[in-house]
N, C-alpha and C positions, 0 to 999 in steps of 0.2 A: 341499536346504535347508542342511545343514552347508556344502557349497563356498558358498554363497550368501552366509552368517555369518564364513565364511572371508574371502570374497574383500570383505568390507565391514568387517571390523577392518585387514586389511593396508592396506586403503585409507585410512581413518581415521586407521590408526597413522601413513601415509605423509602426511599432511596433517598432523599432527602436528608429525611432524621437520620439513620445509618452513617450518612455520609459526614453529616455535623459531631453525630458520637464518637464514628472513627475520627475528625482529626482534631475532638477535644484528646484522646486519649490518647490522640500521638504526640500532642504537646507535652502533654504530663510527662511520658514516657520518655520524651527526648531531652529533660532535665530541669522542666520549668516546677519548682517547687508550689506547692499548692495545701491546703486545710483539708486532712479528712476526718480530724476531731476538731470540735472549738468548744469549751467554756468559757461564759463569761460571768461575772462577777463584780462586784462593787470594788470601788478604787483602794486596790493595796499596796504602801508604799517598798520598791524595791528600790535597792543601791549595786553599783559594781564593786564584784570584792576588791577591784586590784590586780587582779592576775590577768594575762593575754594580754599586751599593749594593742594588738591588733581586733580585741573585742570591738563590736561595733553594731551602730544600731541597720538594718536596712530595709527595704519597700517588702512588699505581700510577698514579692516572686522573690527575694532574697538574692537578687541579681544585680541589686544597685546598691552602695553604703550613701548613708544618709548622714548618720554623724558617727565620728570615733568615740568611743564612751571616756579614754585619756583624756580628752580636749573638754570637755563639760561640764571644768570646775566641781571633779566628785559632788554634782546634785542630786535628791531627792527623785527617781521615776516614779511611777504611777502605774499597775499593771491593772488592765479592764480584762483582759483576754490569756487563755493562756490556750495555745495551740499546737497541734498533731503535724507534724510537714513531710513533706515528702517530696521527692522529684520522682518515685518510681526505685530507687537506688538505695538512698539513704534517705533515713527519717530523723528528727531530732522534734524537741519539746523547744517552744517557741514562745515568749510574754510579747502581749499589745503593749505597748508603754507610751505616757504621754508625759508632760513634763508642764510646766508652769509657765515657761519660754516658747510655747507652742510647737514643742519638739515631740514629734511621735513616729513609731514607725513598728518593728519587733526585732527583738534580739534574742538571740539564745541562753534559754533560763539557766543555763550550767556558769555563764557568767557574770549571776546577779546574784545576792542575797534580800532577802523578805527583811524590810524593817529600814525605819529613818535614819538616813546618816548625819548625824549632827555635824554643826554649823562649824567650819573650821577642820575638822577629821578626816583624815585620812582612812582609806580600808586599811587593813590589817589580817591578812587571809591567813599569815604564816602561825600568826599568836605570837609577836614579839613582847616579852614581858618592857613593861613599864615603855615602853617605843615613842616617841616624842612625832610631832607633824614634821620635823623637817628629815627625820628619819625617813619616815613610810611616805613622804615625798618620792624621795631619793628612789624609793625600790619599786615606784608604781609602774606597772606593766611585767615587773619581770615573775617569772614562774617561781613557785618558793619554788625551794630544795635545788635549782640550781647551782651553778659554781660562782654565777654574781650573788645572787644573792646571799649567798653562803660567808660570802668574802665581806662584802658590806656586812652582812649582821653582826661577824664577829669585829671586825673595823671599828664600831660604835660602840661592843663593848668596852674595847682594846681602850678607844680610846678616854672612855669613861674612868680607866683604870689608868693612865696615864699622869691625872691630877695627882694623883698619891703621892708621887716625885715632883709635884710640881705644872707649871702652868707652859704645858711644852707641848710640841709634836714630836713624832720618832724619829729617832737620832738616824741618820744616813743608812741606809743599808743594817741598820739593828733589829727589825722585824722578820728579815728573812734572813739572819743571823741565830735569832729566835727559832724560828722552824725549820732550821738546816738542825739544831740541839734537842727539839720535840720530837724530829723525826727519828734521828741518832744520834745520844752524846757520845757515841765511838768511833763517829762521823773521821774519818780521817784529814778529811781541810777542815776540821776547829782544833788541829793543834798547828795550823800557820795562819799568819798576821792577817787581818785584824784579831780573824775569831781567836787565837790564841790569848788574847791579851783580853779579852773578856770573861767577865762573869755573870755566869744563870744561874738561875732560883726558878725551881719549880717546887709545885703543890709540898706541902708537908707529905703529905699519905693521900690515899687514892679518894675524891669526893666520896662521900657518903650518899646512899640515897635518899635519904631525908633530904638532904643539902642538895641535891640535885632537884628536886622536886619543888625545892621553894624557890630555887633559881629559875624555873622554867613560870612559874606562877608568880612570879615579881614578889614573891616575901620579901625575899633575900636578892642584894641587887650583887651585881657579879663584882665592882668595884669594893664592895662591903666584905662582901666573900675574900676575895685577894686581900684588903687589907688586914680582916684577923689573920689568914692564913700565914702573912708575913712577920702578925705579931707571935705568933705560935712559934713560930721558928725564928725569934729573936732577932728580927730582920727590922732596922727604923728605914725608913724609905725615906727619910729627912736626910739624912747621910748623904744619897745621892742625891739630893733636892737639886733642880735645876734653877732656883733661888738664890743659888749661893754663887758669888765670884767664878770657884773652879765648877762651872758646869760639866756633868756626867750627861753620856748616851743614852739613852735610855729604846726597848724596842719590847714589844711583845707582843704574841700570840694566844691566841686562844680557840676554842672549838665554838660555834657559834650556839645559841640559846634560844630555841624558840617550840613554841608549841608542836606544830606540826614537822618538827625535824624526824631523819630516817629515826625510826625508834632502834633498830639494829647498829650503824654505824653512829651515829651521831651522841644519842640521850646516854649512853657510857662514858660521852666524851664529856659531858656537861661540868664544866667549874675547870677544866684542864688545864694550867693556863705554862707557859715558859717565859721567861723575862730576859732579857741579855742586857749589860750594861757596861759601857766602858768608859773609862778614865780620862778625865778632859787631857793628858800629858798625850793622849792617841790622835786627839784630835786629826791628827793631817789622814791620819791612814785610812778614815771614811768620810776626808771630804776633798780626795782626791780627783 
């Protein structure tokens, strides 16, 4: 009778544990993310590049957001842990992160970088040569190589090159006057009004790769670039100065400049720039 009592708790007991392991591993498998690696380590300081506006820190199970890493005044993380995840499906690489604000939780290590972000700084994922804070403000969250980003980086150089003529923004409709003549100056609407009555200047001769190389590494800044280019080809930008009485149009284009652009489409384009410029006597016909 005892072996009988015996042999019907071990059994019991043993359906039991079965019972426990199947429904740990029907959780796993039904999507609740979980550690099958974990190292830990001494506190290493990570920062967000910048990229993902939607990066974000969240709980073990990866099922709750805890904080948005946009919102967190680009501070200094702290990685103790770095972890294996999985739901059964998909797996990704995972940092414990704690913060000084008593902010902790994990995020995904594809949107951090290892190393302090200093005080005031913005990421800069893309390699914007010489790129200011309120620049890499402007661009945090978005993807490089994007069509925003693309348009803003070149926007900041454009508008760095804009001084040259004076202390203006672009003239009505003369930046994409600009790139309707980059694109085609056989363009058939630039010989009717306005675009008829203006005039482009582009590059002397095709950048150099030396010149494109220092333009991407901030040797050589792009407005510096434009304005030899313009002395080369006996061009004074004071002429059009928007300093003077008869204010000129002024609009340009250019290809954007940053580390990480398409090296295929983009790093050929480097230094490209078109200018369009029209005569204050046109005025009405771009501020129509």
């Amino acid at each position: 009778m005892k072996k009988s009592l015996l042999l019907l708790t071990i059994t019991f007991g043993a359906a039991g544990l079965l019972g426990i392991t199947s429904s740990t591993q029907s959780a796993h498998a039904a999507g609740i993310y979980h550690a099958i690696k974990v190292k830990t380590y001494s506190q290493t300081p990570v920062h967000w590049t910048g990229e993902n506006r939607n990066a974000s820190i969240w709980n073990y199970h990866l099922n709750h957001k805890l904080h948005r890493l946009n919102t967190m005044d680009n501070s200094t993380l702290y990685a103790t842990k770095t972890l294996k995840m999985t739901n059964g499906k998909k797996t990704g690489i995972f940092y414990y992160v704690t913060d000084n604000n008593g902010v902790k939780g994990y995020v995904w290590r594809g949107y951090m970088a290892k190393g302090v972000l200093p005080a005031g700084e913005f990421p800069n994922p893309g390699g914007i040569p010489n790129a200011d804070d309120d620049e890499l403000e402007d661009l945090q969250g978005q993807k490089v190589g994007n069509s925003v980003y693309n348009e803003q980086v070149a926007a900041k150089q454009n508008t760095d090159a804009y001084s040259l003529f004076g202390f203006i923004k672009a003239g009505a409709g003369l930046p994409e006057a600009a790139k309707l003549y980059a694109q085609n100056p056989n363009d058939p609407m630039l010989k009717q009004a306005p675009y008829s009555h203006m005039k482009f200047i582009t590059n002397s001769s095709a950048p150099t790769k030396q010149q494109r190389q220092a333009l991407v590494t901030g040797k050589l800044s792009f407005k510096d670039f434009v304005s030899a280019d313009l002395k080369k080809q006996g061009i004074d930008p004071n002429k059009y100065s928007t300093r003077s009485n008869d204010k000129w149009f002024v609009g340009i284009t250019s290809s954007p400049i940053y580390l990480k652009a398409n090296k295929t489409t983009l790093y050929p384009k480097f230094g490209q720039y078109t200018i369009a410029l029209l005569a204050p006597q046109y005025k009405s016909e771009v501020e129509k």
